[in-house]
C-alpha positions in Angstrom: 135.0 -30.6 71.5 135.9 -28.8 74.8 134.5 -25.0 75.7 136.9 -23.5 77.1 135.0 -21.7 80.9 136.1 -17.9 82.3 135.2 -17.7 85.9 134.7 -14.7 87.6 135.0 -14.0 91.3 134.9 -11.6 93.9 132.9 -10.2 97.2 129.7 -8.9 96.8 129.9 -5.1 95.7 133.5 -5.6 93.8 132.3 -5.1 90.5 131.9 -8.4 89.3 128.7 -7.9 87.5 130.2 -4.1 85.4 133.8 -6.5 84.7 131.5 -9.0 83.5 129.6 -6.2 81.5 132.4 -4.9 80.2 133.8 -8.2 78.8 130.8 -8.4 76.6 130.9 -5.1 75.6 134.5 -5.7 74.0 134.0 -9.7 72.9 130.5 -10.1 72.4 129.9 -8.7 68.9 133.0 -11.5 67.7 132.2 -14.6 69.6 129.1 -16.4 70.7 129.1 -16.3 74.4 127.6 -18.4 77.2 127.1 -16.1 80.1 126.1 -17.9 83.5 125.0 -15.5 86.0 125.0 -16.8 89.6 123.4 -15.0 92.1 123.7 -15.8 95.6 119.6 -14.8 96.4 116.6 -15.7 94.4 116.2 -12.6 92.5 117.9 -11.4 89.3 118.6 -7.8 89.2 122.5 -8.3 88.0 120.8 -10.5 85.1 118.7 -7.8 83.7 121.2 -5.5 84.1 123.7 -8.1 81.7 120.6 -8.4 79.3 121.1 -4.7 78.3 123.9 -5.7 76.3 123.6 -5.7 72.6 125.6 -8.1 71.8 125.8 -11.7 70.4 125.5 -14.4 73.4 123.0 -17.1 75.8 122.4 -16.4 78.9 122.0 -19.4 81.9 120.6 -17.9 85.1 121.0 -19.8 88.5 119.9 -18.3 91.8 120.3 -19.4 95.6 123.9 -19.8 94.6 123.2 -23.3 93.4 126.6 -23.6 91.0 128.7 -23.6 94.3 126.1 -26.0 96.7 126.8 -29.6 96.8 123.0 -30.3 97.5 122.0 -28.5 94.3 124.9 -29.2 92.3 123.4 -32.0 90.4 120.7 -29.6 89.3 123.1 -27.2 88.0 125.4 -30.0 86.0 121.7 -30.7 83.8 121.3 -27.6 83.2 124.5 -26.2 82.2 124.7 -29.6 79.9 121.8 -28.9 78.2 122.6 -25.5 78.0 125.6 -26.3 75.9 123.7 -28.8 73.9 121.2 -26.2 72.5 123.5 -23.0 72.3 126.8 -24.2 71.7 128.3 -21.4 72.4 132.2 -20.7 71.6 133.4 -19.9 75.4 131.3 -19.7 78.5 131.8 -17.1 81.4 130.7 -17.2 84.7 130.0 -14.8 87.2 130.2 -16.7 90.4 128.2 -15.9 93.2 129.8 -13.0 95.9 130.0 -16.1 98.7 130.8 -18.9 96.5 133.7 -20.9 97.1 135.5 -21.3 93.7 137.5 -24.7 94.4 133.7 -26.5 94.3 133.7 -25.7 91.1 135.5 -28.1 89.9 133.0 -31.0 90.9 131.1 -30.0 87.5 133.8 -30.4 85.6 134.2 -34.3 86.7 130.9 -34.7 85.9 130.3 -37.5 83.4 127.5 -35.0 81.5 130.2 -32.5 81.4 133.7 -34.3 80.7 135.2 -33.4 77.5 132.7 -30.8 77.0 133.8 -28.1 79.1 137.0 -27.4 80.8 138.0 -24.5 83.2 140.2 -22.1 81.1 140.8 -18.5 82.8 139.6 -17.0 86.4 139.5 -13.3 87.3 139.3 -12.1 90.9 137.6 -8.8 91.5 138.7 -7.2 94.7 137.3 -4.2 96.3 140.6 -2.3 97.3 138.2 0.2 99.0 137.1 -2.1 101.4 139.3 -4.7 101.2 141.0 -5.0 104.6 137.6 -4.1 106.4 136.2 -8.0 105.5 137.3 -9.9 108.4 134.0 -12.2 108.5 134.4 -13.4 105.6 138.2 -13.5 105.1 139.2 -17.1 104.6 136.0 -16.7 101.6 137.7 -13.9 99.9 141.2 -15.6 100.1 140.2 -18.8 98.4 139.2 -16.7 95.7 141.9 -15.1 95.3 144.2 -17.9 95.4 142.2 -19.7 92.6 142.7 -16.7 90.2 145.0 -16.3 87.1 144.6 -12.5 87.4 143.5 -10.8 90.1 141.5 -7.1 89.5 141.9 -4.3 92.1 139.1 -2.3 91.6 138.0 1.0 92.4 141.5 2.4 93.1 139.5 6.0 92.9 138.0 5.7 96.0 141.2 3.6 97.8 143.4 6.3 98.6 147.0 5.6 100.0 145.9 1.8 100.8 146.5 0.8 97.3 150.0 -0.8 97.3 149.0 -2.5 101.1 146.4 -4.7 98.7 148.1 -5.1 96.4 151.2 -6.5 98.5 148.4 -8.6 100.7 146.9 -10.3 97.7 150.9 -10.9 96.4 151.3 -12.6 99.6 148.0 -14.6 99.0 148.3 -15.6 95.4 152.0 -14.8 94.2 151.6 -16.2 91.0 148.6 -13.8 90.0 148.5 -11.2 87.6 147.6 -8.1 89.2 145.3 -5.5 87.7 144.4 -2.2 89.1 141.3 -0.8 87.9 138.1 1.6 88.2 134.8 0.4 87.2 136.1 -3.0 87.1 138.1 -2.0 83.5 141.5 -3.7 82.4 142.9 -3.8 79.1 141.8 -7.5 78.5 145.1 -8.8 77.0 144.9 -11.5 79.5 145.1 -13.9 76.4 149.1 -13.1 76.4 149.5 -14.3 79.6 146.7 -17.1 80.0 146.8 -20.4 80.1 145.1 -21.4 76.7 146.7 -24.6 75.3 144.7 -24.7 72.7 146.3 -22.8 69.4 149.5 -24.9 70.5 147.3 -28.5 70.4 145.6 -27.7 67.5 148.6 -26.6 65.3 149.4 -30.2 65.6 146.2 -31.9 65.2 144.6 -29.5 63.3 141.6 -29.5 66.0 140.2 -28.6 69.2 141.5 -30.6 72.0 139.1 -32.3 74.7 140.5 -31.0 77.3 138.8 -31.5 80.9 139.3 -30.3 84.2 140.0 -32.0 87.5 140.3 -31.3 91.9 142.6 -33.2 94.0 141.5 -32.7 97.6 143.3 -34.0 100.4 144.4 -33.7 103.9 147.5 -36.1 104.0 150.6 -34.5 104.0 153.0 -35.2 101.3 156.8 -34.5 101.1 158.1 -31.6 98.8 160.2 -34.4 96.9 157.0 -37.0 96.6 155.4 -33.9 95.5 157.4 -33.2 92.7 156.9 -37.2 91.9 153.7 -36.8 91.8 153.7 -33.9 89.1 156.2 -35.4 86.9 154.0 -39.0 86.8 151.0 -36.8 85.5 153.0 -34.5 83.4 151.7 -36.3 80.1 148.0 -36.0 80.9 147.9 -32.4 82.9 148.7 -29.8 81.0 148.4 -27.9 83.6 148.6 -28.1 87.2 148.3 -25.2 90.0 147.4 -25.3 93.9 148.3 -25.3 97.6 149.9 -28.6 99.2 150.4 -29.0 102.7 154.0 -30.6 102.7 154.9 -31.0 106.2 153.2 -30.3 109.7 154.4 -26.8 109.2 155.1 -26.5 105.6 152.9 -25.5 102.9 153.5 -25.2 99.5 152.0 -23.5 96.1 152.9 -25.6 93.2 151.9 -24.3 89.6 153.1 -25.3 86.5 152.1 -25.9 82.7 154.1 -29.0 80.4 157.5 -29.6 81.9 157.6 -26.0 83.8 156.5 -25.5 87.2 157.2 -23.9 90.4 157.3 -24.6 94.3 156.7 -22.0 96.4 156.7 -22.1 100.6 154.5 -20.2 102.6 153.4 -19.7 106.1 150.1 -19.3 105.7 147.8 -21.9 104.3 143.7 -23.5 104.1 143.3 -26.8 106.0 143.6 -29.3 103.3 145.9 -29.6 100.0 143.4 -28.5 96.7 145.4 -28.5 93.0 143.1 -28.2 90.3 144.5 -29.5 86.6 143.5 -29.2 83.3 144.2 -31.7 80.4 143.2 -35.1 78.8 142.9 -37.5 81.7 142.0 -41.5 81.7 138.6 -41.4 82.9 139.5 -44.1 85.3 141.9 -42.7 87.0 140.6 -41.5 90.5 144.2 -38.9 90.8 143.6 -38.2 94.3 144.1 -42.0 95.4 147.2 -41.9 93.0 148.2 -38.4 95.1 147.8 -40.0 98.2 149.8 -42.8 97.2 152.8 -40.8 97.2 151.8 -39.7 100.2 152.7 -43.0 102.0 156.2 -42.6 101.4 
């Protein structure tokens, strides 16, 4: 039975941890929730500050970062398995570290501990619309985590001034399929469930249970042609429910792609990271290694 995994992300002083507050304040007292609290430094003041809630749910803390660090990722695989073991919780959320890069993410997902028992359901991006265009040295950080989000939060539009709609038209430009949010103390209505992908009421009307759904990265730096491309998605359509991502399709091309079932979108832009990432979520043969099968249409 897969638990379905709410990642939030965002620069360091965003609001991440009051968002992440606030979602327990509203679903905590209903649902037993797996809170994962990632803190880029050793210490753990955000965590005390979460255990003030009253409400019903676990809490997993992991310092230094370690969820997004390849050389401690193994460490954090155990313990988030055995974490699931003894609470079982009903959903998980995770408040990524400020510098994590979210696309790593998706290397605990393929774990073997972790396949079929967790799968990546909903991300939130908190963005600091204060400071927003004031983060040049970490930039290319900040966009990747915007680009992996579902809905992205502009927070503390109180203290932004006139440079509201210039974020909000930048992080369009970044992530055009994201749901936009403007908020103030990291608040939004939370009726992200209308608009989320969550496959499971429509799976389980069928089979009359929860579906194993799992979660998997392509990462490559070949270049594919927009009509391989769409090849490629239309092979896996029966195993990925879902698909979204950015695909570099020619020397000067790139390309968002995001879909769910038999509906998806191509997008070009101009702007683009260095190598093509899509993340999916479905039931996938475990034997399958989908980036060789990506780069095979690559070839062509």
């Amino acid at each position: 039975m897969s638990i379905p995994l709410r990642l939030i992300t965002g620069f360091l002083g965003s609001g991440k941890t009051t968002f992440l507050m606030n979602y327990l304040d509203v679903f905590s007292s209903s649902r037993k929730i797996g809170v994962i609290q990632n803190e880029f430094s050793s210490s753990s003041i955000d965590g005390q500050l979460i255990r003030q809630n009253n409400g019903v749910y676990k809490m997993l803390e992991v310092n230094n970062g370690s969820v997004f660090c390849v050389c401690l990722l193994g460490s954090f695989i155990d313990s988030l398995a055995a974490f699931i073991e003894d609470h079982n919780p009903d959903e998980i959320i995770m408040e990524a570290s400020g510098m994590s890069d979210p696309i790593s993410i998706g290397q605990i997902f393929q774990s073997v501990k972790l396949r079929n028992k967790v799968y990546l359901d909903y991300s939130w991006t908190i963005v600091d619309a204060r400071n927003f265009f004031n983060m040049k040295a970490i930039r290319s950080r900040l966009e990747h985590q915007i680009r992996i989000a579902n809905t992205v939060v502009v927070n503390k539009i109180d203290l932004a001034g006139n440079d509201i709609e210039f974020v909000v038209e930048a992080i369009k430009k970044i992530n055009p399929f994201a749901s936009i949010e403007r908020s103030s103390y990291a608040r939004i209505s939370f009726d992200w469930k209308k608009k989320a992908f969550n496959p499971s009421p429509i799976i389980e009307s069928l089979e009359s249970c929860k579906p194993d759904l799992q979660s998997v990265v392509i990462k490559s730096s070949r270049i594919i042609r927009i009509e391989n491309l769409k090849l490629f998605i239309d092979s896996i359509k029966d195993e990925f429910i879902r698909v979204k991502g950015f695909v570099n399709t020619d020397k000067d091309k790139k390309t968002i792609v995001q879909g769910i079932f038999d509906d998806y979108s191509y997008f070009e832009v101009d702007w683009f990271p260095e190598i093509t990432e899509l993340i999916g979520v479905g039931t996938f043969n475990n034997s399958e290694d989908y980036t060789k099968k990506f780069e095979a249409y690559c070839n062509d």
